[in-house]
Structure formats: structure tokens, C-alpha cells
C-alpha positions in Angstrom: -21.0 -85.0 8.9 -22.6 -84.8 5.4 -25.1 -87.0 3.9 -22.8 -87.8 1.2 -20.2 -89.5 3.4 -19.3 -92.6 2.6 -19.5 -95.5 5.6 -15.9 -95.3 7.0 -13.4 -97.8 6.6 -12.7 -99.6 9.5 -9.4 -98.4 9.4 -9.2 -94.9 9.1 -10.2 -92.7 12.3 -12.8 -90.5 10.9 -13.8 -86.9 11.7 -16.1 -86.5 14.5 -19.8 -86.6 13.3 -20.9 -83.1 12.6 -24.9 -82.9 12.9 -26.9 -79.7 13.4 -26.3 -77.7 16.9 -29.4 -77.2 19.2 -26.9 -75.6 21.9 -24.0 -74.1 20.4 -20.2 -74.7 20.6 -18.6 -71.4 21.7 -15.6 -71.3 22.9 -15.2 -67.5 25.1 -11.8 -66.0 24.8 -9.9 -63.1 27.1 -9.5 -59.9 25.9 -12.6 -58.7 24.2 -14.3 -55.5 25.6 -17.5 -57.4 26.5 -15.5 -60.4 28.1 -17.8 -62.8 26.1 -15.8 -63.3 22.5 -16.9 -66.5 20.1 -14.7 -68.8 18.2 -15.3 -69.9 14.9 -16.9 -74.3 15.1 -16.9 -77.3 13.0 -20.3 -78.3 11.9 -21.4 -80.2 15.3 -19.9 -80.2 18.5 -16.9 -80.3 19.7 -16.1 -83.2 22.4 -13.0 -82.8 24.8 -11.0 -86.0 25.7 -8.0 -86.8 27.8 -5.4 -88.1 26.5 -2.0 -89.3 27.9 0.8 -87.9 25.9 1.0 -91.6 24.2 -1.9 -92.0 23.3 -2.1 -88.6 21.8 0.6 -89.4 19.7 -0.9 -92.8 18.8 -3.9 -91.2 17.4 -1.5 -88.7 15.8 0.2 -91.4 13.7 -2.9 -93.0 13.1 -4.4 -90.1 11.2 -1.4 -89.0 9.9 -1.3 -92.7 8.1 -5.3 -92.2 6.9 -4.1 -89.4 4.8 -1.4 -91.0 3.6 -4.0 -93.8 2.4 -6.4 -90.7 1.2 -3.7 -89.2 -0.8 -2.5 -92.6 -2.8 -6.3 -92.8 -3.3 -7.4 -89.0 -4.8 -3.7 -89.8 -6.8 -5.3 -93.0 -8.3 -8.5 -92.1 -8.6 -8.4 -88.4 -8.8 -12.5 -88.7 -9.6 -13.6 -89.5 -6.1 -15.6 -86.9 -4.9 -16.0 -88.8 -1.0 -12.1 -89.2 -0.7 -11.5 -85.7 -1.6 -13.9 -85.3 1.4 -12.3 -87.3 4.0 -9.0 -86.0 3.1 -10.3 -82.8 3.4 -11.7 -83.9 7.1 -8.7 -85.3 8.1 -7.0 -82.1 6.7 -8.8 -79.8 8.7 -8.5 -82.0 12.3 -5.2 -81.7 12.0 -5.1 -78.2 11.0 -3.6 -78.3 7.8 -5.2 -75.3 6.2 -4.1 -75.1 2.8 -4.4 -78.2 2.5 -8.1 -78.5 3.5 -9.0 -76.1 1.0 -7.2 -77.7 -1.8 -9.4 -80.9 -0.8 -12.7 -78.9 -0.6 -12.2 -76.8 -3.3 -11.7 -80.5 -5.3 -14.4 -82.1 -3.8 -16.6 -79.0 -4.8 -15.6 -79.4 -8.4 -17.0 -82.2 -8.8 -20.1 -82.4 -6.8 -22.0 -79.1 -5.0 -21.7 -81.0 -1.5 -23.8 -80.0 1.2 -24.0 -77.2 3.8 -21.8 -78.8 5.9 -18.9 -79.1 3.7 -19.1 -75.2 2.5 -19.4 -74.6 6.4 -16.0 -76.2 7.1 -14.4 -75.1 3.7 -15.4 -71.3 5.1 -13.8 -72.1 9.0 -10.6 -73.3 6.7 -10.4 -69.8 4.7 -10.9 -67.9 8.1 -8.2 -69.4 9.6 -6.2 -68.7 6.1 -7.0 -65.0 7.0 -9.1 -65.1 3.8 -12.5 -63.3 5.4 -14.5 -62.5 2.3 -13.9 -66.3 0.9 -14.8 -67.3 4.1 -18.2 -65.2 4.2 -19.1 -66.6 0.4 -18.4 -70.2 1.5 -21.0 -69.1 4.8 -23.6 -67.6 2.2 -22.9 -70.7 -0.2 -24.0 -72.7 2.9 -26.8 -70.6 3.9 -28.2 -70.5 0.3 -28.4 -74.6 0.0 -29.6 -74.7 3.8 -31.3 -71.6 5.0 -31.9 -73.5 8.6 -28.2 -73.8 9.1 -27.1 -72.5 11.9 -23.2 -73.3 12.0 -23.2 -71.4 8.7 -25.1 -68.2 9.9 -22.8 -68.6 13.4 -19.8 -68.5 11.9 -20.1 -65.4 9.1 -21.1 -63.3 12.3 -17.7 -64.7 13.4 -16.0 -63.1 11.0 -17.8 -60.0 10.4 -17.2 -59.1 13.5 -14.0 -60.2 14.5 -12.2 -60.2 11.0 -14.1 -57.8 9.4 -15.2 -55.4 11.9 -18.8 -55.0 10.7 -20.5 -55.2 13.9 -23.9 -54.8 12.9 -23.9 -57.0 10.3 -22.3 -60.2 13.0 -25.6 -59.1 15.3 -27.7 -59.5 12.1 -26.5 -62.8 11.4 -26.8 -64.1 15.1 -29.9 -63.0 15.4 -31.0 -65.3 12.2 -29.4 -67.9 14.1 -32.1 -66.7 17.1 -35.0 -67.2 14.6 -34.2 -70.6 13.6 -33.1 -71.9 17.6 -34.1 -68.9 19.9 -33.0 -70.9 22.7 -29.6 -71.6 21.2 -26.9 -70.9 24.0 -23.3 -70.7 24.9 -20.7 -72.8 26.0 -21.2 -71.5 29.3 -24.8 -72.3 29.7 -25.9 -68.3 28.7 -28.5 -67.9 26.1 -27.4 -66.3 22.7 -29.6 -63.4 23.1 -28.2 -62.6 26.1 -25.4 -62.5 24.5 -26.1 -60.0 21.9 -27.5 -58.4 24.1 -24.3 -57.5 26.2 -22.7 -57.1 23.2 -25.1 -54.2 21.6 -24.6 -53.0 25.2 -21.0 -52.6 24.8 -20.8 -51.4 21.4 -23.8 -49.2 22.0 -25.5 -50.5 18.7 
């Protein structure tokens, strides 16, 4: 994900790589007015495997035992910015919120990390139901790398979802438009048209 990660240990399942999107992530949910509502995405794209029930609990275990290796390490050597990290990686995988943040916020403490890692530390306070520390984590991001676009995605996430600001989402996505203006959606439709249903809708 971020150019300060460390080359993985063999033994440790590692987050997928997170690199910068071209076509974007978006995951469309039921319910909104327009029928075309975005999801909140890691920094890089999300694959979708199959996995047997066993398997899934293999890989489970298997992560479940990388933070337990993590955890012995940030308690030894409370210093290490890359293991704070990881942790926080593995953390957020497995959707342990709180916990992610507490890893971020560490790792942040001791080094100012990259885009990415203020990215994910922002998806982590959205799902906390923490908008306005996610939107400064997004602006954080923005601010070290104005070309990021999973930053600039996700604050119009959550001004316009958790913090019904409407304009202010379209303004963001449409900086996305000027860094990728052929960035699309999940299902193949181009972001502006997007907005563009979407200003139709809300009549903005």
C-alpha cells in the first residue's frame, strides 16, 4: 500500500496492495433516490474471491494469529512505526475499528505516513460514525497528495451520505474528474455520468 511498508514476512498474510485507482471501486447500494449510491474504499481495489467455508476460516485464523505476532511486537518494541502499520492493516481487514485507529493514530505519532495511511485511518473513523475526523483524515491526505483520488472519493462519501452536504460531495468528485476524467464505476458507468444523475435528482 504505502511506500513505507516494510517487505512482508513470509508469514504473516498481508493486506492487499493498495496502489492508485484508474477505474474506481464502487460498490452501488439499494435504496438511494438516484438508485446509484457509493461506498466508502480502501486505497486500491478491492478483489472478490471464493472461498469454501474452510478455507475462510483458515485464512481467518491465519490473520487472526499475524496480529497476535503484531501485538507482542508494538508491546516490545512500542517504537516501530511499520508494525503499528501492519497492525493497523490487519485491523482494518478484519474490521476491527477501534482498534485500527488506535494503530494509525500510533503509527502517525511517530512518523507523518503517507496518503494512503490517512486515507484508511479516515474509512476507519467513518465507519466509527466519526464524519468530521473522517473528512480531516481525507484533507490530511489530500494536502500531502493533491493527485489522490481515494482521498478526494471518499470525503464526497461522507459529505454526502454522513453529512448531507450535497454540494460539497459533487465538488469533491468532480476534483476526482480533473485528476482521472475517465474514472468510472463498478458497473462500467463513467463518474460524470454519475454526477450527473445525481445533480439531476437532487436538482443541484
Amino acid at each position: 500500500m504505502a511506500k513505507n511498508k516494510p517487505t512482508p514476512k513470509k508469514d504473516i498474510p498481508q493486506p492487499k496492495k493498495k496502489n492508485q485507482l484508474i477505474t474506481f471501486v464502487v460498490i452501488f447500494l439499494v435504496g438511494f433516490v438516484t438508485g446509484i449510491a457509493f461506498t466508502v474504499f480502501k486505497s486500491g481495489p478491492t478483489e472478490v474471491a471464493t472461498t469454501s467455508g474452510g478455507q475462510q476460516q483458515t485464512q481467518n485464523n491465519e490473520v487472526q494469529q499475524a496480529i497476535l505476532r503484531l501485538e507482542a511486537e508494538v508491546t516490545t518494541h512500542p517504537d516501530n512505526f511499520q508494525s503499528w502499520v501492519q497492525l493497523g492493516h490487519l485491523y482494518y481487514d478484519s474490521n476491527q475499528i477501534q482498534k485500527a485507529i488506535g494503530a494509525y493514530t500510533k503509527s502517525l505519532e511517530m512518523h507523518s505516513g503517507d496518503a494512503n495511511l490517512l486515507t484508511d485511518l479516515g474509512v476507519m473513523y467513518r465507519r466509527a460514525k466519526q464524519p468530521d475526523k473522517a473528512i480531516e483524515s481525507f484533507n490530511k491526505a489530500i494536502k500531502m497528495d493533491p493527485s489522490h483520488q481515494p482521498a478526494r472519493f471518499n470525503k464526497g462519501i461522507v459529505l454526502m451520505y454522513d453529512l448531507n452536504k450535497p454540494q460539497e460531495a459533487l465538488i469533491a468528485w468532480e476534483e476526482v474528474l480533473k485528476i482521472n476524467p475517465e474514472a468510472k464505476a463498478a458497473n462500467g458507468e463513467l463518474l460524470r455520468d454519475a454526477i450527473k444523475h445525481i445533480k439531476e435528482e437532487k436538482n443541484l
